[in-house]
N, C-alpha and C positions, 0 to 999 in steps of 0.2 A: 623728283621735283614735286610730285604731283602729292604724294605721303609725306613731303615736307610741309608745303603750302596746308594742306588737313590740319596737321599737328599744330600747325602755328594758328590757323582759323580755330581749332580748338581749344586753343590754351587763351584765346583772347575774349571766346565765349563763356571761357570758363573763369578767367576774371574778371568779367560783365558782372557775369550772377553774382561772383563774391561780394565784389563793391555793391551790388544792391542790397546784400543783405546786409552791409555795414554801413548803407543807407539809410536803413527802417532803425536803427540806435541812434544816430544822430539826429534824426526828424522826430522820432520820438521824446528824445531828452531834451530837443530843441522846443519840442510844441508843450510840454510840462514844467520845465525851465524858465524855458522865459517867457512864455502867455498862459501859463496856470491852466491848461487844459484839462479838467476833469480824464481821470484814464481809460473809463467804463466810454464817456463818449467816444473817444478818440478812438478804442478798438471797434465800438461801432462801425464809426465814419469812415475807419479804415478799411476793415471789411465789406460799407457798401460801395465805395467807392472802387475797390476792387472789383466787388460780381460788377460792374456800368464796366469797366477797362476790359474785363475778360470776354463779357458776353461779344462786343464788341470784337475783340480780337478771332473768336472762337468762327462770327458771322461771317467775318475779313477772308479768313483762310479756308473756311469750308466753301466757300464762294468758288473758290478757285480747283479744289480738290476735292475728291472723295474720301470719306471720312473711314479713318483706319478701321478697323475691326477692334475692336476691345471687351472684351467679356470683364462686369462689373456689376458685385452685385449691392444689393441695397446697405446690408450689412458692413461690406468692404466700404463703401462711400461713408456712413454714418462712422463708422468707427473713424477713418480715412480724417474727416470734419471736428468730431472731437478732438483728436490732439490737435488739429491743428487750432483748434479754438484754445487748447491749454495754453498752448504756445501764446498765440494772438494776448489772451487776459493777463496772464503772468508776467509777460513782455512790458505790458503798457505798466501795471502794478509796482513793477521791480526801479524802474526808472524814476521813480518816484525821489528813492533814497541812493540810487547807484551811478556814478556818471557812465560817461559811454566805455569808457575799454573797462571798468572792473566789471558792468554786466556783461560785457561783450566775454568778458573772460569766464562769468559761473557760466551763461549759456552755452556759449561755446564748449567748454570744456566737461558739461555736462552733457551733451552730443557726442562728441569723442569718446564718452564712455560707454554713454546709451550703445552706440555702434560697435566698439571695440569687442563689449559682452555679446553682443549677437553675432558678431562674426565668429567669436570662439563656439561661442551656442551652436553655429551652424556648421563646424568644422572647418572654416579655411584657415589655414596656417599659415598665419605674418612671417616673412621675412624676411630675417636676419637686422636688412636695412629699412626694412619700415620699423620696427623695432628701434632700432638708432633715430631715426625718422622722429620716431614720436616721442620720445623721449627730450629729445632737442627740441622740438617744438612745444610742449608740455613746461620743459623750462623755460624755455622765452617767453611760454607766457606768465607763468608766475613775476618773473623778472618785470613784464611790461606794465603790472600793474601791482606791481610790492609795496606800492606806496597807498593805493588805493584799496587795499584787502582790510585794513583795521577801521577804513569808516564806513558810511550807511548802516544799515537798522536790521537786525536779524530777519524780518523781515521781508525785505526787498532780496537778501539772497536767496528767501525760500523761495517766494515766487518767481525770481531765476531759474532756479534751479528745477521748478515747473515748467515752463517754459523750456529748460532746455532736452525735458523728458519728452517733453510734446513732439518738440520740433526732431529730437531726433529719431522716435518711432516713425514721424510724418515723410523722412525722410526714406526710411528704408520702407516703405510702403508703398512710395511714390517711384522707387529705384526700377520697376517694370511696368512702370505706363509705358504703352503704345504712342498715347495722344495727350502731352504735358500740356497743353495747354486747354483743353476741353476736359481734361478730367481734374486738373486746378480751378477752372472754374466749376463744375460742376459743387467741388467740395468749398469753396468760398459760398455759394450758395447756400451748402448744407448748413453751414456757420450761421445765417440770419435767424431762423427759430433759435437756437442757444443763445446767440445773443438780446431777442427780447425776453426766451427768458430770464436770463442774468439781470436785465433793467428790471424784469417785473419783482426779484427778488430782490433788488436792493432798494424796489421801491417799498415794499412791502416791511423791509427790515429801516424803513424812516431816512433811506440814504439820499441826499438830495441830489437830484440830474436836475441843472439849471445849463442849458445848452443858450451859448450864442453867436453866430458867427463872428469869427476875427481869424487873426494869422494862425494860432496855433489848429482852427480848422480847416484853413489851407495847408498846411503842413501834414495835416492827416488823410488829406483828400492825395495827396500826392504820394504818400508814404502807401497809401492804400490802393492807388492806380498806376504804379510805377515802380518803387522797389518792392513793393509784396509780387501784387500780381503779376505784373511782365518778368518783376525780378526771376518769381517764383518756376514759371513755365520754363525760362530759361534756364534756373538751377536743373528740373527734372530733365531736360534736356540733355546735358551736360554728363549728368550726374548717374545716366545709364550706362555709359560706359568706365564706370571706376567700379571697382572695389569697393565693400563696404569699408573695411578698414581707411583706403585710399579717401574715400568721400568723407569718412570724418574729419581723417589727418588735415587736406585743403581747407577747412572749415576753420583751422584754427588760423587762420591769418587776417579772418574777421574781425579777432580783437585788434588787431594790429590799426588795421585800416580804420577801426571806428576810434582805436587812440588816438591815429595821427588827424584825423577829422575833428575830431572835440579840442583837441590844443589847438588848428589853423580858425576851426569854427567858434569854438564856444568857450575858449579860454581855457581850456584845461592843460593841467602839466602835462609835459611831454620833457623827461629827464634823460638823460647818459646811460642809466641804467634800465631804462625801458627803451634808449637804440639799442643796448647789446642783445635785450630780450627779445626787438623787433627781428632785429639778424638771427638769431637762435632758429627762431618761427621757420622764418622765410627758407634757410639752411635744411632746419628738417622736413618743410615740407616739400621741397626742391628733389630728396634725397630720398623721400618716402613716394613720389609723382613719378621721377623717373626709373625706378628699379621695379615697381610694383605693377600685375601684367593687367591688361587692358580686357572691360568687361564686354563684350559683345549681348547685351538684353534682348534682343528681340531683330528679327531679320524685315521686318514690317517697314514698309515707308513711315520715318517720321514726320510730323508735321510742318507745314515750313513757319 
C-alpha cells in the first residue's frame, strides 16, 4: 500500500513539473502574442522574478531543516547558468515566429536527443521497450504538429533548437542535485550578469529596450516565479529518480500539453491528426515510464 501510495504521489509530481514546463510556452507566446512583449525583456523579467520565488522558497525550507550537504563548485554553477541562460534566450527568441506545440516540438525534441547521445555516450543500454517507447512518441510528435512544421522563419527554429541544447545539458547536470531547489536558485542567480550583459550588447548594437509595464509583464513575472522556478525545482526533484533516457522520453509530452493549451487558450489548431499524435506521445511514454528501471541519485534527505 505504502509503494503504491509513492508511486502514485510520484507520478502526480511528476506531472506538476511537466505542465509547468508547458506552462512557460504558453505564457511566453501568450505575453509576445498578444501584448508585443519585447523577448530580451521578458527573459529578464523572467529570470528576476524567479531569483525573488526561489530565494524566498530556499529561506521557507531551510528555516525548518538543515541544509543537505552538496559539493559545488564555481565552475559547475557557471557552466550549470549558461545553458540554462541558452535555454532561457532562445526560448523567449523562438516564440517570436513558432506557436506553442511546433516550439514545444523542436525544444523538446531537441532534449530527447541532447539526452538520448549522452546516455549512449555514457553506456546505458535502452531497452528493448524504451526503444518502442521512443519511437512512438517521436511519431506523435511529428504527427501533433505536421501542420505546424512548414511555417515560422528559419530562424525561430534555430533558436529552438538552442534552447533545446541548453535545456537539455541543464537537465542532465541538474539529474544529482542533492538540493533542487537551493541549487536552482543559486543558478537562476548566476543568470543575472549574462543577462545584463545580453541588454548591454544589444544596446550597444542600437537594439531598442523600451520596457513598460502591462500584462504581458505579468505574464512574465509568473512564468518566471512559478513555471520556471518552483516549476524547475520540482522537475530536478522528480527527475533524479529516472533515467537519462526515461527523463527525456517524459519530456516529450510537453508539446502535447502546450498544443492542447494554445487551441483552449490562444486559438491555435488542435486537428484529428495531432489527437492520434497526442495518443502516440502519451502510449510511448506510458511504455518507456513503466518498463524502464528506477534511478535511485543520492541516499541524502531531499528537500522538502
Amino acid at each position: 500500500m505504502n509503494q503504491c501510495f509513492t508511486s502514485i504521489r510520484y507520478m502526480a509530481l511528476l506531472t506538476l513539473a511537466l505542465l509547468a514546463l508547458a506552462g512557460n510556452s504558453l505564457l511566453c507566446r501568450a505575453a509576445l502574442l498578444t501584448f508585443h512583449t519585447d523577448p530580451a525583456l521578458f527573459t529578464g523579467l523572467r529570470i528576476a522574478s524567479g531569483c525573488v520565488a526561489l530565494a524566498l522558497l530556499v529561506w521557507l525550507t531551510q528555516r525548518k531543516q538543515a541544509t543537505a550537504t552538496h559539493k559545488s563548485a564555481a565552475a559547475y554553477t557557471l557552466l550549470s547558468a549558461s545553458v540554462l541562460y541558452l535555454y532561457f534566450l532562445g526560448f523567449s527568441y523562438a516564440y517570436i515566429t513558432l506557436d506553442s506545440g511546433t516550439g514545444a516540438l523542436v525544444l523538446f525534441g531537441c532534449v530527447q536527443l541532447t539526452m538520448s547521445v549522452a546516455s549512449l555516450w555514457r553506456g546505458q543500454r535502452l531497452h528493448l521497450t524504451q526503444w518502442v517507447g521512443m519511437s512512438l512518441a517521436m511519431g506523435g510528435l511529428y504527427l501533433l504538429v505536421a501542420r505546424g512544421i512548414s511555417g515560422g522563419e528559419w530562424h525561430g527554429y534555430a533558436f529552438m533548437a538552442a534552447a533545446g541544447l541548453g535545456w537539455g545539458i541543464y537537465t542532465l547536470l541538474g539529474r544529482n542535485s542533492l538540493a533542487p531547489v537551493r541549487d536552482t536558485c543559486r543558478n537562476f542567480f548566476a543568470c543575472l550578469p549574462l543577462c545584463g550583459l545580453s541588454f548591454a550588447a544589444l544596446l550597444g548594437f542600437g537594439y531598442p529596450l523600451e520596457w513598460q509595464w502591462h500584462w504581458g509583464s505579468v505574464l512574465a513575472v509568473l512564468s518566471g516565479a512559478i513555471t520556471s522556478a518552483l516549476g524547475y525545482a520540482l522537475w530536478f526533484y522528480v527527475v533524479r529518480d529516472l533515467d537519462r533516457a526515461s527523463a527525456g522520453i517524459c519530456q516529450l509530452t510537453v508539446p502535447l500539453l502546450a498544443a492542447g493549451g494554445g487551441a483552449l487558450l490562444l486559438g491555435e489548431p488542435f486537428t484529428a491528426t495531432m489527437l492520434a499524435g497526442a495518443l502516440l506521445i502519451l502510449g510511448g511514454v506510458l511504455l518507456s515510464l513503466l518498463t524502464a528501471p528506477r534511478r535511485h541519485a543520492t541516499n541524502a534527505a531531499p528537500e522538502s
